[in-house]
N, C-alpha and C positions, 0 to 999 in steps of 0.2 A: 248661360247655355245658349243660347240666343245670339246671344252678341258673337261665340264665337260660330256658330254655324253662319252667320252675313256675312264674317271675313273670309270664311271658306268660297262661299258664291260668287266673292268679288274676284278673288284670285283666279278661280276658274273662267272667268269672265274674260280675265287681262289675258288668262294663258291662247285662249282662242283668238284673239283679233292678234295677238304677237306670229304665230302661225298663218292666220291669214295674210296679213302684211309682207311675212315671206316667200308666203308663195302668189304673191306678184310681182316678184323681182325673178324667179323661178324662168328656166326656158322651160315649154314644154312640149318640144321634140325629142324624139328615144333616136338614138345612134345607137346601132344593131351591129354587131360581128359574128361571124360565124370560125371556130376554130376546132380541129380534131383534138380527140383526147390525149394528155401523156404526151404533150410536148415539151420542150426540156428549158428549163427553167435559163431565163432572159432571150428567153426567143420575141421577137418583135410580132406582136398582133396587125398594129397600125401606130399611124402619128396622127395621136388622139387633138392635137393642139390643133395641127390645119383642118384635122375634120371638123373642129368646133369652130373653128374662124378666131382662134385665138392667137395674140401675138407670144412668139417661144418666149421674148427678152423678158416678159413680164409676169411670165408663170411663177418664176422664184418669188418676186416681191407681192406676186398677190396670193402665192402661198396655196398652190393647188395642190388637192388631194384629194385620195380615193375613198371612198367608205363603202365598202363590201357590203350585202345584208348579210351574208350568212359571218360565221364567226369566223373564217380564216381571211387570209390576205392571200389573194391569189394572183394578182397584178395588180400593176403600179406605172407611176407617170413619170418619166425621165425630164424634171424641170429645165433641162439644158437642152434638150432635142424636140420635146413635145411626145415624147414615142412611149405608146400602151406595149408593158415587155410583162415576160412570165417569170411569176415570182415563185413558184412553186406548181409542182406538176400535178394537175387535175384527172382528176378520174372519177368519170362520166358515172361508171354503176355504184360508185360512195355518194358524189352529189346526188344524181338523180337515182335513184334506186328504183326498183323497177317500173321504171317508164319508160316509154319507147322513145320521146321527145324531154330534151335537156336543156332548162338557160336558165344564163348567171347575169342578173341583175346589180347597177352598181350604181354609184353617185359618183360625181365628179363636182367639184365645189372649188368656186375659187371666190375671194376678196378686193373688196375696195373697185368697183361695188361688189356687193355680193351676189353668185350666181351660182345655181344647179342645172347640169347636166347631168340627162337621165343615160344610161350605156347599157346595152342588153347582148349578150354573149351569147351565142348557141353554142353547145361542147358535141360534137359531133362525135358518132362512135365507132370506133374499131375493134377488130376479132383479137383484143386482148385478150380474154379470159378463155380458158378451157371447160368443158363441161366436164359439171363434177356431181360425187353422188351423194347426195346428206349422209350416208353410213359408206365408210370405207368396205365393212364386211357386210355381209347380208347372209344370215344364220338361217338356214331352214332346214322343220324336220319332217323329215319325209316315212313313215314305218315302211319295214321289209314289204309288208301286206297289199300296200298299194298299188292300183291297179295298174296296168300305160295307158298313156292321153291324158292323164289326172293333170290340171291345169294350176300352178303358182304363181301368185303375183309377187313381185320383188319392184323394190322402188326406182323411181324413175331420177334421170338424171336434170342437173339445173343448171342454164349457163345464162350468166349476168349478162350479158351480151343480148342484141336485138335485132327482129330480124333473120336476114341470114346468115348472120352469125350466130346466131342460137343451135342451140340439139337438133339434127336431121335425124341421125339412124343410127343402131343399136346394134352391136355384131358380141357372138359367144363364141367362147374357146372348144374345140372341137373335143366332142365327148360319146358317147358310145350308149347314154342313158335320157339326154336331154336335149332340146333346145329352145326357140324362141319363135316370140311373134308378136310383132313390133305394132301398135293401137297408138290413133290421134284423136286429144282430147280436143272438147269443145275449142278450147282456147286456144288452139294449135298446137297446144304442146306433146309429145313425143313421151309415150312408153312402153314397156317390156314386157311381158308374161312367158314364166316357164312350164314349158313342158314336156313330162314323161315319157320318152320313146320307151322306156324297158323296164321290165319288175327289176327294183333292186335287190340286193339280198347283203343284209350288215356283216355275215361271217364273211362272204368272199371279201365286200372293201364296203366298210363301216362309213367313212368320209368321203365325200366326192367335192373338189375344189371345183371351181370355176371362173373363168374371169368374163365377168359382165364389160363391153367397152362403149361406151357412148361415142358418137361420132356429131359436130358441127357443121355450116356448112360455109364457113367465113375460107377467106383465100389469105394463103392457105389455112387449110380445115386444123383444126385443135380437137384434141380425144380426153377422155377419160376413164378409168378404170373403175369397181368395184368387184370385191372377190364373194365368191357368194359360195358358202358352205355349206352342203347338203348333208345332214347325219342322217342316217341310216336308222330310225326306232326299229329295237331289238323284239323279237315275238320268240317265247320260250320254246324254242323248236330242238334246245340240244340240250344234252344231260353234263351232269359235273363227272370227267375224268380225274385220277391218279396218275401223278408221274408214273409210277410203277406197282401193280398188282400186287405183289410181295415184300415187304422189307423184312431185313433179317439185321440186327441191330445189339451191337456188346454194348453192357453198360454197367461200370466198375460198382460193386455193393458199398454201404454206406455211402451212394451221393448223396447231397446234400439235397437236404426238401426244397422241393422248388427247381434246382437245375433242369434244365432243357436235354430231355432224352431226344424227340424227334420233334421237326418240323414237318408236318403231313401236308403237302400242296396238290391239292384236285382243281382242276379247270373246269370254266364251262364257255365255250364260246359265245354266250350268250351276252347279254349285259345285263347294266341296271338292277334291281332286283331278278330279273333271270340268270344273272350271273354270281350273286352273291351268294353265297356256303355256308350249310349250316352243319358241324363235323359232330358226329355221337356214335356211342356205342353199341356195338348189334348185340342183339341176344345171347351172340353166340360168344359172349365175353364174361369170365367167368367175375363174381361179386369179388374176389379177393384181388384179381389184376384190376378191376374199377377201382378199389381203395390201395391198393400201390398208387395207380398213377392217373393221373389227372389230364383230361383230354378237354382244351381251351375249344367252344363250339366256334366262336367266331374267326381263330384264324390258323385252327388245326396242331399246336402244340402242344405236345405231349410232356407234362411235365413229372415229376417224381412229389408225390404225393406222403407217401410213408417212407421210412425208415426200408432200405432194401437191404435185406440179409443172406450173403448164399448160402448158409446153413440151417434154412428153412425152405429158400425156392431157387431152383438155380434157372428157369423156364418160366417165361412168363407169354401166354399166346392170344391175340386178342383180333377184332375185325371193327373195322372203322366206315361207317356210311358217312357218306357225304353229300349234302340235299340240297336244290339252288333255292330262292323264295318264289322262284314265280307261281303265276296264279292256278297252275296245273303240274307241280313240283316233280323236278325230276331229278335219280339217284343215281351216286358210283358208290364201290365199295374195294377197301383190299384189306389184308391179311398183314400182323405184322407178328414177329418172334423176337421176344428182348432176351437174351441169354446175358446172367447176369456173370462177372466174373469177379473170384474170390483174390481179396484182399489181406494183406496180414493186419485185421483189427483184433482179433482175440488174442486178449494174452494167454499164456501156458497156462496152465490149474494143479494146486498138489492137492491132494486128499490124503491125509493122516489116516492108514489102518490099524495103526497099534502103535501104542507109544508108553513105556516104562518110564516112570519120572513117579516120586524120586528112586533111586536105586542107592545101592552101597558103594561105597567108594572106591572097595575092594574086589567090584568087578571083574570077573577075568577079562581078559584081550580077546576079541572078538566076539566079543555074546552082542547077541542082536537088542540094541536100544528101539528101534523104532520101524515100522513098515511103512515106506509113503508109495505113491502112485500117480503120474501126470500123464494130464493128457491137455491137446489142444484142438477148437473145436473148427478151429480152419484146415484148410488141404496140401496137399505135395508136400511139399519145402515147408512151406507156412506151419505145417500141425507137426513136424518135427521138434522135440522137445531134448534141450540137454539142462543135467541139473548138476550140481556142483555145492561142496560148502566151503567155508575158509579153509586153506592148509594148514593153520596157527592149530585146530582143533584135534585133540587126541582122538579123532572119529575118521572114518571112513564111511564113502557110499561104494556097498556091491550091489548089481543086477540081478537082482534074483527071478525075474519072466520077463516081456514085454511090456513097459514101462512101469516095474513095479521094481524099488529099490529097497534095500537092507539099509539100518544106520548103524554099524558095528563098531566096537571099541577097537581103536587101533593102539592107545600107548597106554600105561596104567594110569591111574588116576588119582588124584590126592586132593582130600576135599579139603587139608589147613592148606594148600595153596590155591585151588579155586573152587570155591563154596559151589559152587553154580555155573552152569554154560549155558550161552543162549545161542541155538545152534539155526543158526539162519541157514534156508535151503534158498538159491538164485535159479529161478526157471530164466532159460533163453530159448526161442525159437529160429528157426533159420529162413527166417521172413527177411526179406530186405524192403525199409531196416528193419532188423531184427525186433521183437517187444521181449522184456522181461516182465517177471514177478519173482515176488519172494515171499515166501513163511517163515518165523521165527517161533520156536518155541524153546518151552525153557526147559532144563534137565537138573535136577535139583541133587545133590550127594548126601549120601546118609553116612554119617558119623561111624566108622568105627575104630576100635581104641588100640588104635597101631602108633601111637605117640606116646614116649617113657617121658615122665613128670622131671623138667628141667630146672635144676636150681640158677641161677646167675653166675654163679662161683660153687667151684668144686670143693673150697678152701676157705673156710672164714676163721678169722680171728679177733676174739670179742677181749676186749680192756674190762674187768670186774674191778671196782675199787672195793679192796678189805673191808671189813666192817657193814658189808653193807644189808639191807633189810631183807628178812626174809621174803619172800613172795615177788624182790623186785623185777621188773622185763629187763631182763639184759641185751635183746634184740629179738627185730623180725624176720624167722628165714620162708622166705617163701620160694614156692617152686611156681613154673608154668607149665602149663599143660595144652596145648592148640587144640584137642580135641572137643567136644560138644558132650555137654548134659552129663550125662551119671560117667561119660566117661571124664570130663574134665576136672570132676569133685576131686579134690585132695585129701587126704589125713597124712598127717604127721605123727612119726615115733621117734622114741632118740632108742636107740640098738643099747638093750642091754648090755653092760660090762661090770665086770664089777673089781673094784680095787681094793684092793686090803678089808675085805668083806664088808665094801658100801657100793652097793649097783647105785648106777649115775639116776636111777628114778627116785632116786633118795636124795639126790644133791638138785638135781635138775629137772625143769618140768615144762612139757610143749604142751602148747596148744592142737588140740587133733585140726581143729577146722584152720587157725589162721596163721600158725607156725610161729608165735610168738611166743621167746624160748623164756623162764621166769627161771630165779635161784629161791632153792627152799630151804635154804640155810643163809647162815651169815660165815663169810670166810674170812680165813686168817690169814696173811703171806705167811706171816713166820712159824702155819702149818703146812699150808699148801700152796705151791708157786702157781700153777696149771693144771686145766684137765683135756683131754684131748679124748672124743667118741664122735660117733657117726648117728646123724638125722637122715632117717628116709623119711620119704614121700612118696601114697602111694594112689594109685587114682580107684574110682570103683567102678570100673570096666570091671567086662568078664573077656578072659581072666584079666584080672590086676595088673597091671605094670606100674615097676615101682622106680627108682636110686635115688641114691642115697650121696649125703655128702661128709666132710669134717669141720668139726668142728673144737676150736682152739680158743679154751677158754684161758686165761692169765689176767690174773690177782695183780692187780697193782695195789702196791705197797702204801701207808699211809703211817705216817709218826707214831705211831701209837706205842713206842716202846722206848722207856730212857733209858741212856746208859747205863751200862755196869761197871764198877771199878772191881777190876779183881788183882789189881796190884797197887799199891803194895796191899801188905795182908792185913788185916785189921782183926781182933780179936774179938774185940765185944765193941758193938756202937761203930763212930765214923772217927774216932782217934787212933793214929799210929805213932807210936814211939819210937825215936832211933837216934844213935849215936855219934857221931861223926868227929875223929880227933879235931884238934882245934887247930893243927896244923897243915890240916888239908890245904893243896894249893890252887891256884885261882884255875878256874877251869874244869873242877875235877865234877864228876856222877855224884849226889849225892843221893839221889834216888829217880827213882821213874815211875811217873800214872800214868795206869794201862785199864783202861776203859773199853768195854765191846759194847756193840749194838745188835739187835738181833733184828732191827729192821735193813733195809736194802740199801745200797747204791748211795745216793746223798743225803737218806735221812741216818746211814748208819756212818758217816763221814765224822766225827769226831776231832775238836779242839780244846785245847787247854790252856785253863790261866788263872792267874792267880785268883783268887776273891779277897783274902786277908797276908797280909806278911809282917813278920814285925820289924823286920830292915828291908827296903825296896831293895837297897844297894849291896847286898849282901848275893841272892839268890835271882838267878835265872830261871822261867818257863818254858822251854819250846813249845811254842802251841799245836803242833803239830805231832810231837812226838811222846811228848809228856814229861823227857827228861828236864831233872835241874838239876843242875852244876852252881857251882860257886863264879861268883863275879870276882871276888876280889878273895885274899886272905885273910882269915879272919884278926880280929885288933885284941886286944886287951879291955879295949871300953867297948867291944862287945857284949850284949848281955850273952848271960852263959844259953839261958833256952830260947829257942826262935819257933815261933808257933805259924805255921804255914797252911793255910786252906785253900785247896785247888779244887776248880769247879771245871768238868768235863761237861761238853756240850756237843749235841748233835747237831746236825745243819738242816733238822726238818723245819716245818714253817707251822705250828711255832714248833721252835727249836725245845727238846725239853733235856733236861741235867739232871747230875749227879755230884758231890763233893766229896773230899775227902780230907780232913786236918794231921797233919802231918805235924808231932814236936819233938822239934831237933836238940838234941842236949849235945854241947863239944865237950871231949873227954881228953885229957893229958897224956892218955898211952892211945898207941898207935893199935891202930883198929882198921885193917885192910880196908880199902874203898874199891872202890867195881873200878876197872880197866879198861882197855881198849883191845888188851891179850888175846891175842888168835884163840885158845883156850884157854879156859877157866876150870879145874876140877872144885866140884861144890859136892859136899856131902850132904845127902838127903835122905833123912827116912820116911819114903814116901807110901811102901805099902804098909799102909793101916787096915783092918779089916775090910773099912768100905771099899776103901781104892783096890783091895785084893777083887771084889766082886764085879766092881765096875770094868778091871783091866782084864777080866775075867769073860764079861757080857762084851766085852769090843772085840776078841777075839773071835767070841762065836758068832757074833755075826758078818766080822769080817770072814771067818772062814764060809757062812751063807752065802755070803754075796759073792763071795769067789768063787763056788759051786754055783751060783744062777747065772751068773756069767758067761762059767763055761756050757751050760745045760743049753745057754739060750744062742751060741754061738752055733755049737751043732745042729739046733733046731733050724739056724737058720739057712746052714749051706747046705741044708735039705729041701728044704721050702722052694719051692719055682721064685723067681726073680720077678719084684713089684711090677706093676704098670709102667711104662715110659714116661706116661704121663700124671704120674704123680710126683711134685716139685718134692726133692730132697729138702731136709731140714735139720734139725737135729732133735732128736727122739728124747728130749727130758724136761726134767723139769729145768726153767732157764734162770738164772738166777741175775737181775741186774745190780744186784748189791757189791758195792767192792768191801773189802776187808774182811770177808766170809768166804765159806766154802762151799761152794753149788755141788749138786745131786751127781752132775757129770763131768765139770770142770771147778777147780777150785782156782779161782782168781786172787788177787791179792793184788793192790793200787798203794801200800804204803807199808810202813813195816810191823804192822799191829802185833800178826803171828810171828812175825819171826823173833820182834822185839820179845813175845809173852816167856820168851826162854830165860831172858835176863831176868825174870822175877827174881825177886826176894823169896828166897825159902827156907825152911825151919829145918827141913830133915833131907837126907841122901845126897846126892850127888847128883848133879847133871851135866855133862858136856855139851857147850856151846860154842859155837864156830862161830867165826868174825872174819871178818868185818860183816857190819849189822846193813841191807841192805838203805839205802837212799828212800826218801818216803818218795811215792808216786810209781814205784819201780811197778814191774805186774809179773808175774808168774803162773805159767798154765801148766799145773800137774796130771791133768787126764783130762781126755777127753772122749766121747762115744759118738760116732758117725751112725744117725739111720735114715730110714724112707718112712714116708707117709704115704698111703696110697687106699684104695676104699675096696680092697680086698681080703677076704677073709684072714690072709697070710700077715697083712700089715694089722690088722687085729688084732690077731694073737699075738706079734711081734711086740705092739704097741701094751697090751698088756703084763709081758714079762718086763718089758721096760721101766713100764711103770713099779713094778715090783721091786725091779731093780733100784729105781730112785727111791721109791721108800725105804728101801735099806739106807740107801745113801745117808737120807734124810736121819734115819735112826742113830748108825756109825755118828754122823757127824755130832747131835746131840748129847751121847755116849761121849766121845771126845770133850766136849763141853763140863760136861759132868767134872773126865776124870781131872781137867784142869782144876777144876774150881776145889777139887776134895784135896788137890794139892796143897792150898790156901787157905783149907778154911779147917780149922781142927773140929767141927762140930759137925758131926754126921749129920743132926735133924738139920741143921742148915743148911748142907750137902744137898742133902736129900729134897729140901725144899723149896730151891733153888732147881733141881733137877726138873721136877714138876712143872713148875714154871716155864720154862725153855721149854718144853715137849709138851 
């Protein structure tokens, strides 16, 4: 620590004798210039070389130069000339600042040897600068109150300049309230005071400008300006005015809360807090226009407060003061009237007086359903109300007073097509735009039983298979009814009739509730083909309403019956005996089986064929016809008897049969054989006592049925003419069986009847016609055309009809019979046989 503080000592040591050493090579004479300020840069001061006694040639190589004290460079040495020039332009009030006296000190240094020249400059000054005011404005407040003479000081001006060039005198702008009076201070300096010639007053001129001008006394003289503004302090001397004493002011109802009804603007010439308003409501305003509307204190806006309605207040009248804050507050006041003007906001309104719901559907036309009444609670145009309902509606509106309308039935009504109305009422107003509403209410139909119970079909016809269970459903007829509740209940009857003394309640049986028709027997075709009667349905309205339909029941057929052979004739048992010469020739009839069916159509179809033969080659079957002929002539090594068993078959499913054995003995005399002969005389003794009775019993009741015939013809071109719309049919019983005889028509598909003449017979005679027809042939010997229809007439028709087929049915059984007692020599067989069929 030591050691380095002795090296600090020494240095400082050295740094002083280096310093002194140089300045004894130093001149030490001052060369002095004098130069004015804001000369322009390389202007020539002197030629600093000769004045030093230096030679020019040598300035360069000994490297003269200037060093300023202050920090710029202000001049400098021309090494070529010797010449002190300006290097940049000096100004005296920057270097010297306020001093009256100004120098610029410098060094000149040159080398080899080394030498300092001391140079001292005086900057001499000129009326550069203008006098100026340290504040451009000069603010002062003066109140209205103030007395004249009142004396203000304002700031004086400054000019950088010295001497007499500095500030001399002060001149003001000519004014009608003020002037001046120009004071020298200690130091010589120059200033101003204002004063008051005149009361001012802020309302007539609030601001009074002025222009302060400082004056120099350099040649020539330089001025300066400041503006100097006098405000006026305001003293509460004037009260707050209204534009206008009265407003009177529309303002449409429902504005919106908050919108700007009025802008209230009261004056007060005053200022400051003398001039500022404070806006409220007088006494004389009533509590309900305070809560309408809202009056802003601080800048008089009147705004909407509540909801405005002109159907509560269409006037609203109110008084507004207006207060300034000064310290001895002074008031205006005015009057204002809001007339409010109506709007179309309310919509229309019905009110329901009376209203019928539900009603009967069976309403007369015009009866009053309902009484409304509308009104609207806005004015003129606006509270005009028109109402209207759909055109679509069986309904009318009449006016019946001053907005009070009728809702009358205008078309009939029908409540299975519309259960219900909903009769919307449309209010419109004649507002522009206009507003609507609407009411809907509902009208509800009450059921009455003006609808006849509908079946699907006028006309049904039901398939029964024979044989079948007692109690079975043979179908469900059901009717429909649109109507509602007790009136839509159904029951069912089947319409008494009765046929050959069995009413159909005997055969047939409905259901009262679901129309499900059941058979209470078991039926036979080959007793009865069909039954034909009328189901009503009826509802349980009051009264009742009923119709009724037909119905068409048919038996279909089932196998249930095997043939009969009733040719040839057989005596005892299923063996026939018969003769035949032995010279019969090939081709010839040796006999014919003839087999009937008492069932229908293809189960009573019939074929034939052999079962047993004792020569194939001998005898022929037609299967069709029954007949056998000979194939060939008979031989010698024929045996003499030929035993033949033919089996007759139906084509039911299954098919069921009958046989017959037939043994042929050939005889050496000639023994007629059956022909092809247009006729044949056969002697026959065919009445025996039975067949006297039976041919006896076919007469009378052909003679019956030829009387019910006629009875029921007359009956009928007296009877009115069916419905149009009942479909034509044919009124019997319908037989689809071929090779039989139906009730109305007897058909015939092959030659069964006509062949049953060619029988073999024991006794009388019968004449038959040939040729025998072709099997397949068909023949229609009668027929009966009627109507169906669900009138009493077709009724009654329909039941002699039926009478009449029951004959039919009996005649043809009868026939039956007397064939059979033709063939057969044993009455109990006849007779048992007869039963049977029937």
């Amino acid at each position: 620590m030591e050691a380095r503080t002795s090296a600090r000592h020494w240095r400082r040591y050295f740094s002083v004798i280096l310093i002194f050493s140089a300045a004894l090579n130093t001149a030490s004479a001052v060369t002095h210039y004098s130069i004015p300020e804001e000369m322009e840069e390389g202007s020539v001061v002197a030629n600093l070389a000769a004045d030093l006694g230096l030679d020019v040639k040598t300035l360069s190589r000994r490297k003269m130069r200037l060093d300023i004290i202050s920090n710029k460079k202000y001049l400098d040495v021309n090494k070529e000339t010797g010449e002190l020039y300006i290097v940049e332009k000096m100004d005296r009030e920057y270097l010297c600042p306020a001093k009256t006296s100004c120098f610029l000190k410098m060094e000149a240094i040159i080398e080899n040897p080394q030498r300092i020249f001391y140079i001292e400059i005086e900057i001499m000054d000129i009326n550069d600068n203008a006098p100026h005011f340290r504040r451009d404005t000069i603010n002062l407040d003066i109140s209205e109150a103030t007395q004249g003479g009142e004396r203000f000081s304002v700031n004086n001006a400054v000019d950088p300049d010295v001497g007499s060039n500095s500030v001399k005198t002060y001149l003001l702008s000519e004014n009608e309230h003020f002037t001046i009076e120009i004071q020298t201070g200690r130091d010589g300096s120059k200033f101003a005071d204002l004063i008051l010639k005149r009361v001012l007053d802020r309302e007539e001129q609030a601001v009074h400008n002025l222009i302060l001008t400082a004056v120099d006394g350099g040649v020539p003289a330089r001025s300066g300006t400041a503006s100097i503004i006098v405000r006026v302090l305001d003293t509460n001397d004037n009260a707050p005015k209204f534009d206008k004493d009265n407003y009177k002011i529309d303002i449409m109802e429902n504005s919106p809360i908050g919108s700007l009804v009025v802008k209230l603007n009261a004056t007060d010439l005053d200022e400051g807090t003398n001039s500022e308003i404070l806006y409220s409501y007088s006494l004389y305003t009533s509590e309900k226009t305070q809560q309408t509307f809202h009056l802003n204190p601080n800048n008089g806006e009147i705004t909407v407060k509540e909801m405005i309605n002109y159907e509560d207040f269409r006037i609203y009248d109110m008084e507004v003061i207006a207060t300034d804050k000064g310290s001895n507050s002074l008031t205006g006041q005015c009057k204002l009237t809001i007339l409010v003007t109506d709007m179309n906001d309310n919509h229309p309104e019905i009110s329901i007086k009376s209203f019928q719901s539900p009603v009967k559907e069976d309403i007369p036309v015009d009866s009053v359903i309902a009484v409304v009444s509308v009104s609207d609670k806005d004015s003129g145009e606006n509270g005009i109300v028109d109402i209207r309902i759909a055109d679509t509606l069986p309904f009318a509106l009449r006016e019946s007073s001053d907005n009070y309308y009728e809702l009358v039935v205008s078309e009939p009504l029908d409540r299975e097509k519309v259960p219900e109305y909903d009769i919307t009422f449309t209010l419109t107003d004649r507002g522009s735009p206009p507003l609507s509403d609407n009411e809907t209410m509902t009208l509800e139909l009450l059921d009455v039983n003006d609808n006849v119970p509908q079946f699907p079909q006028s006309f049904y016809t039901i398939p029964v298979m024979e044989n079948n269970a007692p109690g079975a459903l043979l179908s469900s007829l059901t009717a429909f009814d649109p109507d509602l509740h007790e009136n839509q209940y159904l029951v069912y009857f089947i319409i008494e009739k009765e046929i050959v003394n069995t009413s159909m309640s005997m055969l047939f049986s409905i259901n009262p509730e679901n129309g499900n028709l059941y058979a209470l027997k078991t039926f036979d075709y080959e007793i009865e083909k069909e039954f034909l009667f009328h189901i009503e349905a009826r509802d349980s309205g009051v009264p009742p309403l009923s119709s009724n339909m037909t119905v068409h029941i048919i038996i279909v057929d089932q196998n249930d019956n095997p043939p009969v052979i009733v040719s040839p004739w057989r005596a005892h048992g299923s063996v026939v005996e018969e003769k035949i010469p032995r010279s019969t020739d090939k081709g010839s009839l040796v006999s014919k089986v003839i087999a009937i069916d008492t069932d229908s159509v293809q189960n009573s179809r019939i074929t034939y064929q052999f079962l047993q033969v004792t020569d194939a080659t001998i005898f022929s079957l037609d299967q069709y016809n029954g007949e056998i002929r000979t194939m060939r002539m008979f031989s010698y090594r024929d045996p003499r008897h030929q035993r033949l068993v033919v089996i007759a078959k139906d084509n039911g499913d299954p098919a069921l049969s009958a046989t017959v054995t037939i043994k042929l003995s050939t005889v050496e005399t000639a023994v007629k054989a059956y022909s092809d002969m247009t006729e044949v005389p056969l002697e026959y003794d065919i009445f025996s006592d039975l067949n006297l009775y039976l041919v006896i019993g076919l007469g009378s009741v052909s003679f019956l049925l030829l009387i019910t015939i006629l009875v029921t013809c007359v009956l009928k071109c007296q009877k009115p003419k069916p419905s149009k719309a009942a479909p034509p049919s044919r009124n019997s019983v319908i037989s689809d069986r071929n090779s039989t005889i139906a009730d109305s028509t007897l058909v015939s598909n092959d030659a069964y009847w006509y062949s049953l003449f060619l029988a073999e017979t024991r006794k009388g005679k019968l004449v038959v016609r040939q040729p025998v027809p072709k099997a397949g042939s068909r023949y229609i010997v009668s027929s009966l055309p009627r109507s169906t229809g669900l009138t009493e007439t077709s009724d009654s028709a329909a039941s002699t009809l039926q009478v009449i087929l029951n004959s039919s049915f009996l005649i043809r059984k009868l026939f039956y019979c007397s064939l059979l007692s033709m063939y057969d020599s044993s009455p109990i067989h006849v007779v048992r046989k007869c039963l049977y069929m029937c």
